[in-house]
C-alpha positions in Angstrom: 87.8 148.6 -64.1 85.9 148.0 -60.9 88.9 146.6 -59.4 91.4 149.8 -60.0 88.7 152.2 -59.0 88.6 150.1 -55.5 92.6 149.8 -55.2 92.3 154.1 -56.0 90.1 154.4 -53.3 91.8 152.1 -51.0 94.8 153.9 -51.8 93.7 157.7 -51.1 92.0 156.5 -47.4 95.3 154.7 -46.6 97.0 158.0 -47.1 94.4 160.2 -45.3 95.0 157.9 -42.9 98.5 157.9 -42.3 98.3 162.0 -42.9 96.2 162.0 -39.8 97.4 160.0 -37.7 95.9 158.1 -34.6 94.6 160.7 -33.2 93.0 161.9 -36.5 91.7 158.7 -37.0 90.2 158.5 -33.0 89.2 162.1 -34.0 87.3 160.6 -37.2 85.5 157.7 -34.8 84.3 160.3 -32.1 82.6 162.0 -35.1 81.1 159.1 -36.3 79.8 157.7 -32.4 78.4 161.5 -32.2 76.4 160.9 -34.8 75.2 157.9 -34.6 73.9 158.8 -31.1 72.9 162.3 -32.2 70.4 160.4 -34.7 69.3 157.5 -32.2 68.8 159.7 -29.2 68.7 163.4 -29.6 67.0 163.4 -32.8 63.7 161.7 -31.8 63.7 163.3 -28.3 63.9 166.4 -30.1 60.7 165.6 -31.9 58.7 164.3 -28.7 59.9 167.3 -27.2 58.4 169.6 -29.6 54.9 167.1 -29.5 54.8 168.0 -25.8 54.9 171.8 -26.4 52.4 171.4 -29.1 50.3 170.1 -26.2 51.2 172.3 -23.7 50.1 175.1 -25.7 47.1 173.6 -26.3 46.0 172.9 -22.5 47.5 176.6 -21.5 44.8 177.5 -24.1 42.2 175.6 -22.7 43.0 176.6 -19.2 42.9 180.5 -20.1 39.5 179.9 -21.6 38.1 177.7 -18.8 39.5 180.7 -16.5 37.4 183.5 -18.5 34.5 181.5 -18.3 34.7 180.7 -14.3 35.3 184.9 -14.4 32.3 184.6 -16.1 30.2 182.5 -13.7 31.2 183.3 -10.7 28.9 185.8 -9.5 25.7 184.4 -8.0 23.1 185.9 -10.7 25.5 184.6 -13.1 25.2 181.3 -11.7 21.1 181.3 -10.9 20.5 183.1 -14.7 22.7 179.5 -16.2 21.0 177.4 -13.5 17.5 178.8 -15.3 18.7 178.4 -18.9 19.5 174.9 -18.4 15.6 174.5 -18.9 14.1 173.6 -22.0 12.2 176.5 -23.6 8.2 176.7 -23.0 8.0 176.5 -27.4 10.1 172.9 -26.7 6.8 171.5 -25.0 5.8 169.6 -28.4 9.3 167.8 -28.5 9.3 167.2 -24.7 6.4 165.7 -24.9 7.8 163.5 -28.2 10.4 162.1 -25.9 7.5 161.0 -23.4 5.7 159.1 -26.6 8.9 157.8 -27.8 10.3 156.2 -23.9 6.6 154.7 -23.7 6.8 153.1 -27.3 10.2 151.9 -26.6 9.2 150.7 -23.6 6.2 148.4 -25.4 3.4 150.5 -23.6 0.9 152.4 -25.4 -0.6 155.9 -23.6 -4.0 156.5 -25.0 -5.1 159.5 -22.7 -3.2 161.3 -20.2 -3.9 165.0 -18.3 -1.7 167.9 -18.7 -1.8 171.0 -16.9 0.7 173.9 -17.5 1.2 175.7 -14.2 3.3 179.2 -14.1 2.8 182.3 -11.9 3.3 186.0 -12.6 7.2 186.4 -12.5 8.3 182.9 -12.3 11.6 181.9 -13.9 10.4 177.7 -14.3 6.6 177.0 -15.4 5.6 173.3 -14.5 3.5 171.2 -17.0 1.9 168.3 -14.9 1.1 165.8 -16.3 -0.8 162.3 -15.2 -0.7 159.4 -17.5 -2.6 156.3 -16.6 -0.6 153.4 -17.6 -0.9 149.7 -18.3 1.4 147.4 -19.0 3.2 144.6 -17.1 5.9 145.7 -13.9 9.0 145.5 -15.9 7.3 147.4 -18.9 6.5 150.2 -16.7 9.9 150.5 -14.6 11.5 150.7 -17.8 9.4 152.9 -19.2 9.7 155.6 -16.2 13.8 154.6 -16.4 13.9 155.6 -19.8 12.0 158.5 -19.3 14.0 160.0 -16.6 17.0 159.4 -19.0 15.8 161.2 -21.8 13.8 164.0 -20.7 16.5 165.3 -17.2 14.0 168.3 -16.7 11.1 165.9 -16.0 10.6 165.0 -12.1 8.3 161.7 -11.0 6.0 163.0 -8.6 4.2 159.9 -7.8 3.7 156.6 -9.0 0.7 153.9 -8.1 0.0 150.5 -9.5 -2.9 148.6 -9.1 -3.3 144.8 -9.7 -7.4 143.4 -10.4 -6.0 139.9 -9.3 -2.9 138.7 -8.4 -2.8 136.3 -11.3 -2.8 138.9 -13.8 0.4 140.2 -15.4 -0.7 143.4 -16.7 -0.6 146.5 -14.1 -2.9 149.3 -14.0 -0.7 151.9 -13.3 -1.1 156.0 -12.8 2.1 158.1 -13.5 2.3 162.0 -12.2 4.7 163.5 -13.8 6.4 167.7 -14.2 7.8 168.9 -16.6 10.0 171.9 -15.8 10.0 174.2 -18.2 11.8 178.0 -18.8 9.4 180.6 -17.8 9.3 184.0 -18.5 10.9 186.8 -16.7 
């Protein structure tokens, strides 16, 4: 059965065939090299192409934001009032102050008294809360302990720092820290 429904088949494309002709049949083999590159080339260029306009949209998006927002920021008391906001918030004191604790118990040094002073004048955008924390603890302790500081808390400045040996045997450094913490004020 098989073998009459090939010799059919055979049959009817040698007939097609010879209906068409050669140029038919070159006809027949451009189609079929069309194609083949139509699905190889064209095809999956077509689809990157279509990616890249995806992104394109995307970024013009972006960039039309970013452009409002620089409309946005570009006058000077635009600037100053984000350059003021930046600042924690005087009711974020308590969890300013958490980070502090936290750098110093990472840090392997324990603070056990310290003196803070909140310092703000009528009208001031910033209020500064100084703050002096004797410190002891051996050299690498401490300089890892101000280090970590400074990377956790960015609106805290190092004033001054002093360190203080009894004898220069001992590995444990008396050290004073003075510290501000910058704050957002009122006004």
């Amino acid at each position: 059965m098989d073998r009459r429904l090939n010799a059919k088949l055979f049959w009817r494309l040698q007939t097609s065939l010879a209906f068409l002709g050669w140029p038919g049949v070159a006809a027949l083999g451009l189609l079929a090299c069309c194609l083949v590159v139509y699905l190889s080339a064209l095809l999956p260029a077509q689809q990157r192409l279509a990616e890249i306009q995806a992104k394109t949209g995307s970024l013009r998006a972006l960039k039309a934001k970013n452009q409002t927002m620089q409309k946005e920021i570009q006058t000077p008391e635009a600037r100053l009032s984000s350059f003021y906001r930046s600042f924690p918030a005087h009711v974020a004191t308590p969890g300013q102050l958490e980070k502090l604790y936290a750098a110093a118990a990472a840090s392997g040094i324990v603070l056990e008294q310290g003196d803070y002073r909140l310092i703000s004048a009528q009208g001031d955008k910033i209020e500064l809360y100084q703050i002096t924390l004797p410190v002891r603890g051996s050299y690498p302790q401490i300089r890892k302990f101000i280090g970590r500081l400074l990377a956790d808390l960015p609106a805290v400045s190092l004033d001054g720092v002093s360190f203080q040996r009894q004898l220069i045997s001992d590995t444990q450094i008396d050290s004073q820290l003075k510290l501000t913490l910058h704050l957002g004020g009122g006004a």
